[in-house]
N, C-alpha and C positions, 0 to 999 in steps of 0.2 A: 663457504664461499671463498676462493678466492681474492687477492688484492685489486684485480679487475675489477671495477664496476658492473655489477649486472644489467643487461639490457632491459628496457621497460619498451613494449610496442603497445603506442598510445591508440587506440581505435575511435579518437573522439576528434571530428575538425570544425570546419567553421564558427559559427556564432552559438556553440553549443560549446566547445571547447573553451572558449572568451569565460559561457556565463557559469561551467564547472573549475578552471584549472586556473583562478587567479596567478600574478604574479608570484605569489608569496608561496603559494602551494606547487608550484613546476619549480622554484625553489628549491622546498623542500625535499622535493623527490630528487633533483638534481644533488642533494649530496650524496645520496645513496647508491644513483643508480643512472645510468644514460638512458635519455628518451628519443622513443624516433616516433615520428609525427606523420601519421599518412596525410598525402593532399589533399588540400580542398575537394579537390574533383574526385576523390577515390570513396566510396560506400563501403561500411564498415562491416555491413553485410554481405559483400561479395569480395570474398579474397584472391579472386584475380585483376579488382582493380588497385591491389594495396602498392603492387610495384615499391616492396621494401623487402629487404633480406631479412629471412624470418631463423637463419640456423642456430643463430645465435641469443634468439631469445628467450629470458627467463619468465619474465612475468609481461600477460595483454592484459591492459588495461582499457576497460570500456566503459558503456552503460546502454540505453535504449538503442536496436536496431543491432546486438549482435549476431555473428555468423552462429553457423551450427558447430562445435566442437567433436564433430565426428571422427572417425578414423582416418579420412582421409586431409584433413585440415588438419589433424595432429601431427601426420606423420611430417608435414611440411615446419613443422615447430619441436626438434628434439628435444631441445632443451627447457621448453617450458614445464616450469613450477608451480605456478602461481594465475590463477584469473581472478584478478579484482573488477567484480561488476559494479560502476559506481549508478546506481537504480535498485528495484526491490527485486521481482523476482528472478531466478534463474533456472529456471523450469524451460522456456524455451529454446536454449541452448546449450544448455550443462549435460552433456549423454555422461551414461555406464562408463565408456571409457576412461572421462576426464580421471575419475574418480582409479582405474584399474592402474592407469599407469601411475598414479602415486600426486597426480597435480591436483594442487589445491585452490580453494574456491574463498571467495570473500565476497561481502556485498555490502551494499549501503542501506536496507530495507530500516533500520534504526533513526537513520536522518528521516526517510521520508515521514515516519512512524509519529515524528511530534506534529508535521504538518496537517497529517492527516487528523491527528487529535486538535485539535486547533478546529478543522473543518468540523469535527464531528458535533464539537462543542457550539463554534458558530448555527451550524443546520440546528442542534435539539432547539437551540434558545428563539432561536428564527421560525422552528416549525411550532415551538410551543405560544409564543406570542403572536403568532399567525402574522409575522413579518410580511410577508410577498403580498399577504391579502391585500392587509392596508397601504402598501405601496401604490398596491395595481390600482387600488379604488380610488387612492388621492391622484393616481396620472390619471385618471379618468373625468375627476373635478368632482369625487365627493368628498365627504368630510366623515371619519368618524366612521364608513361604513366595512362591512367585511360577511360575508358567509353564515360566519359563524361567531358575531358577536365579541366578546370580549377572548384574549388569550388566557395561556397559563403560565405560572411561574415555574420553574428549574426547582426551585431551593425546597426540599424535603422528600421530592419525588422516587419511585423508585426505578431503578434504571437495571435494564438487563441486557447485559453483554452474552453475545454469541460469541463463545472461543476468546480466550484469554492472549491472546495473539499483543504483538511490538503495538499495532494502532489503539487494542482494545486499552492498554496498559497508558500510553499518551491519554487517550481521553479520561482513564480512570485519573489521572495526575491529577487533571484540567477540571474534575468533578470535584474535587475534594471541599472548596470553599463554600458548594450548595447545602452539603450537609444531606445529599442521598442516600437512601439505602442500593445497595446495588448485589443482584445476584447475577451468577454467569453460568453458565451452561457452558462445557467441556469437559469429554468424555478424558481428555489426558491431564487435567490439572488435578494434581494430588491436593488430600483436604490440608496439608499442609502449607502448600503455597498457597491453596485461597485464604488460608487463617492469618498468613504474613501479608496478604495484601489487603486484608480486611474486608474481604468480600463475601456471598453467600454463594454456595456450590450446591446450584440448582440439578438435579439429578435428569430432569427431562426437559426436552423442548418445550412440548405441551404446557408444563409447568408454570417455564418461566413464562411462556406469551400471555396465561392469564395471570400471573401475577406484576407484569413490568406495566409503568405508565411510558416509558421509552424503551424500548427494546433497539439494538446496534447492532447490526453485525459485522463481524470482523474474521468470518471462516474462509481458507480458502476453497478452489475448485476442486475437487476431489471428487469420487464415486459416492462416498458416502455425506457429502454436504448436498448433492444434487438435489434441490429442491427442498433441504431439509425443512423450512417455513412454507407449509403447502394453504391449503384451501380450509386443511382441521384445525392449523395452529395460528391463522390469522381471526380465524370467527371467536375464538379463542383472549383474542386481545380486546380489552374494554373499550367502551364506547369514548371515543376521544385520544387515544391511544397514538404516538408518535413512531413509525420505523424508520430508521435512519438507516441506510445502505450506504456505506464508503467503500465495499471488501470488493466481490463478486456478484454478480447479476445472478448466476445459474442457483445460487444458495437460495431463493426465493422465487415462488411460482408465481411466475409473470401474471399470469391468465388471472389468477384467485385473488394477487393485489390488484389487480384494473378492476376487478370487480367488486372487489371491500371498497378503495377508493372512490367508483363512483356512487356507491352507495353514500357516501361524506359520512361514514360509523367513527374512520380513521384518517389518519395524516400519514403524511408520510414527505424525509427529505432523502432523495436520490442522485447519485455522483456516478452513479456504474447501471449498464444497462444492455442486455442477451447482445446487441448489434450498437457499434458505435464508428461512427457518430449517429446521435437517434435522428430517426426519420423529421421530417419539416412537420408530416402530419400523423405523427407519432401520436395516440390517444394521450399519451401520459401529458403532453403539454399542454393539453383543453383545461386540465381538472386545477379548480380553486385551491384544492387543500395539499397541493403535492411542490414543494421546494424542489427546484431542479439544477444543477452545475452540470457543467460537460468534463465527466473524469478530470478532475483538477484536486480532488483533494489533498493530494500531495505535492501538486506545485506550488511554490516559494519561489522568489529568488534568493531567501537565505538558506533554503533547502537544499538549492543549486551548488550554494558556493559551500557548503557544509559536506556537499557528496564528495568533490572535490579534494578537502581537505579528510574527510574520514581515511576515504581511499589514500593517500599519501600516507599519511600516518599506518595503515596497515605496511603498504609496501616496505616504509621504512623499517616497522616490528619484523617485516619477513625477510629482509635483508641482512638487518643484524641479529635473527637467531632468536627472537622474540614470540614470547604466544600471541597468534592473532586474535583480536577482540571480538570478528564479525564472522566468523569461520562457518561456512556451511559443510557438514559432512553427511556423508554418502547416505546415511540412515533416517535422517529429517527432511530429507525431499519429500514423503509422501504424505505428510504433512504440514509443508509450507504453504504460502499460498504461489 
């Protein structure tokens, strides 16, 4: 780098901008590097309303709602280096390109990763105790009632993680004090990292659905996750059996869980769902034994202001010549989520 400052074109405005880019972290980037701030008025999806000189920039900096990084939005940006995405995935705007001319990628999917573990953990204890049940029955003015009687405890259970993935590894943390056994299914974890993270490396799907009392998933979308949890590996899961979905909706067949569910065999708490926001008269919201959130497992407002400052902290490693810590490259997209 030269003694210049490099330019940083921030893609984030209004009341979004407030709850990721504190004081203290526009700061921090501000020793490294000049920021230029699109308008209020300007969508960060559409780069003809940026109305800001793009020849000079090195590193955009975004998060949810970015443009497509195509060939022709490149060519408009020479000199860019660097995209720090402050959000998880960058699947829908990261092309071939980004990667041919040599510009590099970053993300914040690490922050969202403990919130999500957080929720995960929230929903098992909640779907295991049949939380919602006894909520709904007491605003109803009973006492004491529920579906299905009394709940169950977390602490000895075994818990099976789909895909050893940033969220799967947050909730594995957040398990530790139960004293679960926990096996995970992942065709890319070698038996080496499940033996450091002390886990069982269940070899088939099938496997684990009849063995887990909680089974999580945590796969992304991909060809080969599509549907992986169908109608053979739910019948499969014991009677009482808890599925937690934080990851992807497409990784589980919709059809086969509305139909395990209302059979009441299982439970199930769900955050992600095929069409969102889900319909008003969606089946899944009839059903007693099903925990529902509207995709928020990863919001925080400490999550927010933590995207904020990861992001910074990269910039700054990438300014002065530093390994970035979040670095996505070219080879691990087909396996992100």
């Amino acid at each position: 780098m030269s003694d210049a400052k490099p330019t940083v074109l921030c893609l984030v405005n209004g009341v979004l901008r407030e709850q990721l880019f504190h004081p203290a972290t526009v700061a921090r980037i501000e020793t490294v590097a000049s920021i230029r701030w699109l308008s209020d008025d300007a969508s960060s999806r559409n780069p003809d309303t940026w109305r800001v000189e793009r020849k000079d920039v090195s590193v955009v900096l975004g998060t949810w709602g970015m443009p497509n990084f195509d060939n022709i939005l490149l060519d408009t940006l020479p000199g860019l280096r660097l995209i720090a995405h402050g959000a998880g995935t960058v699947k829908g705007f990261v092309t071939p390109e980004v990667f041919a001319r040599g510009i590099r990628v970053t993300h914040g999917a690490v922050v969202i990763a403990a919130a999500v573990g957080e929720w995960c953990l929230m929903a098992t204890l909640s779907g295991l105790r049949l939380a919602m049940s006894f909520h709904e029955s007491m605003r109803a003015g009973a006492w004491k009632s529920s579906h299905e009687g009394h709940g169950n405890e977390l602490a000895g259970k075994r818990v099976g993680l789909i895909a050893m993935s940033q969220t799967a590894r947050a909730f594995l943390r957040l398990l530790a004090p139960f004293g679960c056994e926990i096996g995970v299914y992942d065709p890319y974890l070698s038996d080496e990292a499940a033996s450091s993270l002390g886990v069982r490396k269940v070899a088939a799907i099938d496997d684990l659905c009849a063995w887990a009392d909680v089974l999580s998933n945590h796969v992304p979308t991909t060809p080969e996750t599509d549907r992986l949890v169908g109608a053979p590996q739910l019948a499969r899961l014991r009677s009482g059996a808890l599925l937690v979905n934080s990851a992807r909706a497409g990784a589980i067949d919709q059809d086969a869980l509305l139909a395990e569910l209302r059979s009441g065999r299982i439970r199930a708490a769900l955050d992600v769902y095929p069409r969102e926001p889900l319909a008003p008269d969606d089946p899944f919201r009839t059903l007693p034994n099903v925990f529902l959130t509207p995709h928020i497992a990863g919001a925080s407002w400490e999550a927010r202001s933590r995207m904020g400052e990861v992001m910074g902290d990269e910039i700054t490693r990438f300014v002065q010549g530093e390994p970035l810590h979040h670095e996505i490259l070219a080879e691990r997209l087909g396996t992100m989520a």
